[in-house]
C-alpha positions in Angstrom: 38.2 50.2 74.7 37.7 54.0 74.6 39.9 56.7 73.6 39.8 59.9 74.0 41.4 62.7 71.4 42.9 66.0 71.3 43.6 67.4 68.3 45.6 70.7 68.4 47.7 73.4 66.3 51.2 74.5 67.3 51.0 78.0 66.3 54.7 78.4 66.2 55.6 75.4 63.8 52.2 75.5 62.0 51.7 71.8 62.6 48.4 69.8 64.2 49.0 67.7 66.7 47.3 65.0 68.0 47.0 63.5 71.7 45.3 59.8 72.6 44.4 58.8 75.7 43.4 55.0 76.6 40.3 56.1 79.3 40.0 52.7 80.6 43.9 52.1 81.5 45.2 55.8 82.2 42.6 57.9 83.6 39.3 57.6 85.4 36.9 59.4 87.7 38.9 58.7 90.8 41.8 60.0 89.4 43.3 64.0 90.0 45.7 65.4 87.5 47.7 68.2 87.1 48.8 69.0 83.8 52.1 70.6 83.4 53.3 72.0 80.0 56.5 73.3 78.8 55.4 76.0 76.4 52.5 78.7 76.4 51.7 79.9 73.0 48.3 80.2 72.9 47.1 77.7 75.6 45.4 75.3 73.6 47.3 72.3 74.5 46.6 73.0 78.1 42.5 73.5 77.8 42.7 70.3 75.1 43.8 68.3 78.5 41.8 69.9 80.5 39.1 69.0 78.1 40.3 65.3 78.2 40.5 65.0 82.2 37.0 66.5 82.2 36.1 64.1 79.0 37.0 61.4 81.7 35.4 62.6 84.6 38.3 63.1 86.1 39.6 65.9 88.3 42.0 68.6 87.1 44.1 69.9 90.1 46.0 72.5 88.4 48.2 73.4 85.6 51.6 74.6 85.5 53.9 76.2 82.5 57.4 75.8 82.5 58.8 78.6 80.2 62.9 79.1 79.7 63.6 82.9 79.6 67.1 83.6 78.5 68.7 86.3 80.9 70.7 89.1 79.3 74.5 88.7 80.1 75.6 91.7 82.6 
């Protein structure tokens, strides 16, 4: 079986992070992904998985950042 692997830092906890997908069972080249993330620090999550999609001759569709701003009371 091949796997692919993204290794990453988290700039704001100063931790690497690793990511393993199973090519074979969870992406191919048929499939189109959109990659959604729930942080933007520095963006190197997001190109590690684009980097994986492409790795899999898969097609990347778009991306998408969720961030949480906090208002300010009024």
């Amino acid at each position: 079986m091949q796997f692919l692997l993204l290794r990453y830092i988290v700039i704001l906890k100063n931790v690497t992070n690793t990511i393993v997908v199973s090519e074979k069972n969870f992406i191919n080249e048929e499939d189109k992904v959109l990659i959604i993330d729930d942080f933007l620090a520095n963006g190197q999550a997001v190109l590690g998985l684009m980097e994986i999609v492409n790795q899999a001759r898969a097609t990347t569709v778009g991306v998408g950042i969720l961030v949480e701003k906090k208002l300010p009371r009024w």
